[in-house]
N, C-alpha and C positions, 0 to 999 in steps of 0.2 A: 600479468594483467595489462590490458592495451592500458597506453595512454589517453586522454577522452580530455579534452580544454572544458566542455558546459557539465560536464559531471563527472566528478571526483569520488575517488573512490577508498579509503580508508579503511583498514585493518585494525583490529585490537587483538593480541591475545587477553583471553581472560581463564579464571577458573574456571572448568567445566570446557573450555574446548575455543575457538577464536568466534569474533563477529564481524561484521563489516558494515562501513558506513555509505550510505549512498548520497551524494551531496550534489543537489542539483546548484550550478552555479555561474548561475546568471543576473547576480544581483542587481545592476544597473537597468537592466528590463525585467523587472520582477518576478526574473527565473520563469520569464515567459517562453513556453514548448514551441522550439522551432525546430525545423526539419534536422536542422544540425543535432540537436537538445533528445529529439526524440531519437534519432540514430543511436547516439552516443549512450543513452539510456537502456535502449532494447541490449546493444552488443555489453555492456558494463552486467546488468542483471544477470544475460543468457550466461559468461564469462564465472559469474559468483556461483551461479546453481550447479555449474560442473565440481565447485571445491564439494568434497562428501565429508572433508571436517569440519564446514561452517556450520551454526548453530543456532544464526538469525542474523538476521539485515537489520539496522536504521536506516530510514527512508528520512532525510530533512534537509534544509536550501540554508542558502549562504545570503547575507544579507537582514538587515532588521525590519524589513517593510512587507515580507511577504511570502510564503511557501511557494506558493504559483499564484501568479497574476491570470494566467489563463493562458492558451493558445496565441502564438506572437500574431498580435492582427496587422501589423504592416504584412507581413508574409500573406495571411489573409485576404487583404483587399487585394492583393495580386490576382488571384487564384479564378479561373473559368471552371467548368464542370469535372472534364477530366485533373484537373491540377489539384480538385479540390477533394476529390476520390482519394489521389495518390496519398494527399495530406492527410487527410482523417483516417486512412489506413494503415498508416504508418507510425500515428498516434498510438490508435488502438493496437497493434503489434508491442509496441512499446509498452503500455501500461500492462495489455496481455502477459509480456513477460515477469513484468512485478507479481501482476497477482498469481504465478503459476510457481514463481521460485520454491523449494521443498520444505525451505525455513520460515518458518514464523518472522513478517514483515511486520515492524512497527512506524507509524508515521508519527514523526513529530512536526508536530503545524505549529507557524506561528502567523501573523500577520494574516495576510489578505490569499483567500484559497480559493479561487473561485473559477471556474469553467472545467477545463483538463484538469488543476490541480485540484478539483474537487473528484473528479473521477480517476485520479491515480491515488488519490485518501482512502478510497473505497475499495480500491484493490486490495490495501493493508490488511492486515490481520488485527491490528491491535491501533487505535489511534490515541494519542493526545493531543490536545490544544493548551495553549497560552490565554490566558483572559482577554487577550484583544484582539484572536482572530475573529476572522469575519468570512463566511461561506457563501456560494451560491451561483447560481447557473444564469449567465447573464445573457445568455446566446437569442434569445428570443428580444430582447432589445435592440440587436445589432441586424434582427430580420433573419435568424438561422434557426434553424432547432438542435434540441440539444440530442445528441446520439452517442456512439459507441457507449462505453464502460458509465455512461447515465442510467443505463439500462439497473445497473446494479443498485441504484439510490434507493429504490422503493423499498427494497429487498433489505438494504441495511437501514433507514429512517422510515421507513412505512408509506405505504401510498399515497395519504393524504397530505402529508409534510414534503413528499418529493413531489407530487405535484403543483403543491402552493409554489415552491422554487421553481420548477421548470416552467410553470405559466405564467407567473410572473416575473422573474428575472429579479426577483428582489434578495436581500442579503437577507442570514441571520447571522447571531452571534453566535460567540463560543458555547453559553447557558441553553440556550434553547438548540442549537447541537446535541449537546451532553443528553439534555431532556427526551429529545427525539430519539437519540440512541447512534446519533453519525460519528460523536467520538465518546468514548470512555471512559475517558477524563477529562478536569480541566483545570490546568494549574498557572502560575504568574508564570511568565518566560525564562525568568533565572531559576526556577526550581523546576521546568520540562526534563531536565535530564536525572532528574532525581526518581520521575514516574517510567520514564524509562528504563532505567538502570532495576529499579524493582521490579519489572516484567523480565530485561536480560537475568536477572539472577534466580525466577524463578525456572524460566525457559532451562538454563543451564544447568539447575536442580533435577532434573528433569533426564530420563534418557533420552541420549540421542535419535536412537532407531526408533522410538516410541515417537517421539515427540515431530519428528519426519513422515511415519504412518502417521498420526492422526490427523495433520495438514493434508497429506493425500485424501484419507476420508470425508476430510471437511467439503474440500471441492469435486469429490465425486455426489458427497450425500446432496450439493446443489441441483443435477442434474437427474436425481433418481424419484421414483416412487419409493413409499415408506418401506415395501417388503425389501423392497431391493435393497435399499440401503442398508437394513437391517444384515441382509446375507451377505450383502461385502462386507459389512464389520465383523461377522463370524468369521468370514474368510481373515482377515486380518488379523485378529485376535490368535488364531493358530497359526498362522506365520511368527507373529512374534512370539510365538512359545517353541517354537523351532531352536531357535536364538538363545545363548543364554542371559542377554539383559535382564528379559523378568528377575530369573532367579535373582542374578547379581543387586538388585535394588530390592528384592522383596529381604533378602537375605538383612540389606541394609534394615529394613524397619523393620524384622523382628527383633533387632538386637537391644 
C-alpha cells in the first residue's frame, strides 16, 4: 500500500475475512479536501478495491472538530476558471472512486460535515453520525453552486430536503439527518464504533461473492429502468449459482 501523509490507511484482520480503514487526516484544517487530500484519497481507494479479500471500508477523519470541514478554500480563493475545473474534477474523481469501491463503504461522521464532506458521506453505503454533527452545503454563501457528487443528495435525502440545503447553505443536525434519511443512524461519538462494528459483523456474516454482487447491482439498478434492472438481477442471481457459495451458506441455515 503507497504511503499517502492526508489519508491513512488502516487494516484489520477480522472474522469473516480483513477490513480497512480510510482516515482522512487533516485535522488542523478540518480534514479540509485539498488537491493533495484528494490525490492521496482517489490513489488510497483505487489501491483497496484491487484487494479481492477486503470485505468493507470505514470511511472516518482524524481529529474531534470535524469529518470534513469542506473543500480547502484557501486553495479556492486562488483558483481562475481553468484551475477551478481541474479542482472540482479531481474531487469528483476522488469521491467517484469511494463511491465505486466493490465493498460496502461505511461513513463514520462526526463533528462538522459540510460541503465535499457532505458529498463524499453520500458516496457511502451505510452512514453514522455522532449527536453533534452538523451537515450542509455552504457553497452558495461563498457565491459558488454546489456540483459534482451533490447531484447524489436528492437521491439519498429527497428533493425537498436537498434543496432547502443547497439554496440555502444553511446547516442541519445529526436528528433531522437521520429523519431525512442522509444517515442511518445516530449515536453519541464514543459509541460510533459500536454502530459500526454491528454493520462490519453483519456484512462479514454475509458471503463474500454475494455481498460484492449485490454492491455491483446496487449502482448498476441507479442508472437503469425498472425492466432492466430487474434482468441484470436474473443475470446475477445465475452467476451466483454457478459458484458454490449459495450451497455452502444455504447448507449453513439448514442445519
Amino acid at each position: 500500500m503507497s504511503n499517502h501523509e492526508l489519508v491513512r490507511v488502516e487494516r484489520e484482520a477480522r472474522d469473516g475475512g480483513p477490513i480497512a480503514r480510510l482516515i482522512l487526516n487533516r485535522p488542523g484544517k478540518l480534514n479540509a479536501m485539498s488537491r493533495q487530500m484528494n490525490r492521496e484519497l482517489r490513489e488510497a481507494a483505487r489501491e483497496l478495491s484491487q484487494d479481492r479479500d477486503l470485505r468493507a471500508v470505514v470511511l472516518q477523519a482524524a481529529g474531534d472538530r470535524a469529518f470534513v470541514g469542506g473543500a480547502d478554500i484557501g486553495e479556492m480563493s486562488q483558483m481562475d476558471g481553468p484551475s477551478a475545473r481541474e479542482f472540482i474534477t479531481n474531487l469528483h474523481l476522488a469521491i467517484d472512486e469511494v463511491r465505486r469501491m466493490p465493498v460496502p463503504v461505511i461513513g463514520r461522521i462526526h463533528g462538522y460535515c459540510l460541503g465535499a464532506g457532505l458529498e463524499l458521506v453520500a458516496a457511502c453505503d451505510f452512514r453514522v453520525a455522532s449527536d453533534n454533527a452538523k451537515f450542509g452545503m455552504p457553497e452558495v454563501r461563498v457565491g459558488l453552486p454546489s456540483v459534482i457528487e451533490a447531484v447524489l443528495l436528492p437521491h439519498v435525502m429527497g428533493w425537498g430536503k436537498a434543496a432547502e440545503i443547497l439554496l440555502t447553505g444553511d446547516m442541519i443536525d445529526a436528528e433531522d439527518a437521520r429523519l431525512c434519511g442522509l444517515v442511518q443512524k445516530v449515536t453519541t461519538k464514543d459509541r460510533l464504533d459500536e454502530q459500526v462494528d454491528a454493520w462490519l459483523g453483519s456484512i462479514l456474516a454475509s458471503g463474500p461473492k454475494a455481498v460484492r454482487q449485490q454492491k455491483k447491482l446496487i449502482r448498476a439498478w441507479e442508472n437503469m429502468p425498472i425492466d432492466a434492472a430487474i434482468r441484470a438481477a436474473i443475470d446475477a442471481f445465475e452467476e451466483a449459482n454457478r459458484g458454490p457459495e449459495p450451497r455452502e451458506y444455504l447448507s449453513k441455515a439448514l442445519r
